[in-house]
C-alpha positions as CSV (number, residue, x, y, z in Angstrom):
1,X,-6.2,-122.0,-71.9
2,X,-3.2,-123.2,-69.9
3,X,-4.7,-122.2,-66.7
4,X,-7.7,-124.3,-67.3
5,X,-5.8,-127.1,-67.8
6,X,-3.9,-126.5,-64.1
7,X,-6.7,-125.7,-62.7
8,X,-8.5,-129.2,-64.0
9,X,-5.2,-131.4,-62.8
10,X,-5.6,-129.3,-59.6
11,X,-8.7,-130.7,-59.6
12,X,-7.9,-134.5,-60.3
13,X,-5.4,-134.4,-57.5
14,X,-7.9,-133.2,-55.4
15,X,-10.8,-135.9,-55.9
16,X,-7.6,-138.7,-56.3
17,X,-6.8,-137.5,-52.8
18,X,-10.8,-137.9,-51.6
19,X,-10.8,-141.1,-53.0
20,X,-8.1,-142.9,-51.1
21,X,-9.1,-141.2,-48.0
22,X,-12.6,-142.8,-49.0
23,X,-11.1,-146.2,-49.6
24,X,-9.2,-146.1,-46.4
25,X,-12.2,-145.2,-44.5
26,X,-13.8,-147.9,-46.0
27,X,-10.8,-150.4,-45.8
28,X,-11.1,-149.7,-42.1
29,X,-15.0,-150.0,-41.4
30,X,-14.8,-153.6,-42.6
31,X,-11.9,-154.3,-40.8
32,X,-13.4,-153.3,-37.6
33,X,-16.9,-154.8,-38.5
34,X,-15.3,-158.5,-38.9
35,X,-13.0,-158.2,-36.1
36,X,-15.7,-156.9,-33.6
37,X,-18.3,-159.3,-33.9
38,X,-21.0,-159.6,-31.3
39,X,-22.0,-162.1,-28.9
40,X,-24.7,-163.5,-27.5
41,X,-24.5,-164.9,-24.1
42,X,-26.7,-167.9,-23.0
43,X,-26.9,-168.4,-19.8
44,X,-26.1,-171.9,-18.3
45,X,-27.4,-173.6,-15.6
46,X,-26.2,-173.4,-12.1
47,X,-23.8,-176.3,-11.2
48,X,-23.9,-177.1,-14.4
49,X,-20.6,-175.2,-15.8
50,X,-18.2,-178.2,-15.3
51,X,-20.7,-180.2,-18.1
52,X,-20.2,-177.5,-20.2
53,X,-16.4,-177.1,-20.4
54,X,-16.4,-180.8,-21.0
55,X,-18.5,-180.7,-23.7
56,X,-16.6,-177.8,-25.1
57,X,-13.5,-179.7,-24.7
58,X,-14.8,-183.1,-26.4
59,X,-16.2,-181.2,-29.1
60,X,-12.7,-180.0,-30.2
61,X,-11.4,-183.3,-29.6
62,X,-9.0,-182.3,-27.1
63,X,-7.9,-185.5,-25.4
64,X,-4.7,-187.0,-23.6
65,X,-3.7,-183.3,-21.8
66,X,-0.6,-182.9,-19.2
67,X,-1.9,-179.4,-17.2
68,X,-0.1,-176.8,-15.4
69,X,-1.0,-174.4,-12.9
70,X,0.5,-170.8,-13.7
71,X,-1.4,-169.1,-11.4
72,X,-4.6,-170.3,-9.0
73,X,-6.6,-168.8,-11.9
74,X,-4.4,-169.5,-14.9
75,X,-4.6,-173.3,-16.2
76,X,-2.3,-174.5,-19.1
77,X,-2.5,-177.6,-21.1
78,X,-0.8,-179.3,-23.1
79,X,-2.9,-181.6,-25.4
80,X,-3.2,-184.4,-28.3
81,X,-6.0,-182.6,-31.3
82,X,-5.9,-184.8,-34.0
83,X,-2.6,-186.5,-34.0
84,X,-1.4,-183.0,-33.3
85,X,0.2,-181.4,-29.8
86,X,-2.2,-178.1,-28.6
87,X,-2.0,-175.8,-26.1
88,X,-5.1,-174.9,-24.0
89,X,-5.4,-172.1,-21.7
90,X,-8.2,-171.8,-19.0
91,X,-8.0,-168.2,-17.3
92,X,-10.2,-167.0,-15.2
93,X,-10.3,-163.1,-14.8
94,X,-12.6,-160.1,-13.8
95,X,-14.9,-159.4,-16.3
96,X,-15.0,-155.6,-14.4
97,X,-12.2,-154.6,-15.5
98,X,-12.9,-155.1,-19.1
99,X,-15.1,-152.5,-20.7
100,X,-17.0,-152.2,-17.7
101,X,-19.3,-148.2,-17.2
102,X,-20.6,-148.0,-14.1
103,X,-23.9,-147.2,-14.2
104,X,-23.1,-143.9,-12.6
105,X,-21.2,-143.0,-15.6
106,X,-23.5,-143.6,-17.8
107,X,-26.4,-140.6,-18.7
């Protein structure tokens, strides 16, 4: 009888142990499925990008800025948002580098 009862808590450890490896798994599925959301892009018009960063700009109320040149394609800024002091970054980079397969790679 006492071996039944081992065997049965041998047992509950067992599916206790499945069930935070479950709840992990699961814990991390979610995390990654907020944090990796995707994106659409939408093209915009040629010589039209400069209408664009304004409007993104006036949308978030970003006003009154002193700027600084980090680098020739790093700008910083130094804004009033709401009554409030924000920094704004502008960096331009190489979207190859990021993520980028080849299509050579790729079978």
């Amino acid at each position: 009888m006492t071996l039944n009862v081992l065997y049965i808590i041998i047992q509950m450890r067992e599916i206790l142990q499945l069930k935070k490896i479950l709840l992990i798994l699961l814990i991390s599925f979610f995390i990654v499925s907020v944090y990796s959301k995707p994106r659409v892009w939408s093209r915009i018009q040629e010589f039209y990008v400069d209408d664009c960063v304004i409007r993104f700009l006036n949308n978030n109320k970003i006003t009154n800025c002193f700027g600084f040149y980090e680098s020739p394609n790093i700008l910083l800024l130094k804004c009033w948002r709401e009554n409030k002091l924000t920094d704004v970054k502008i960096v331009i980079s190489n979207s190859a580098s990021k993520n980028y397969i080849p299509n050579s790679y790729i079978m």
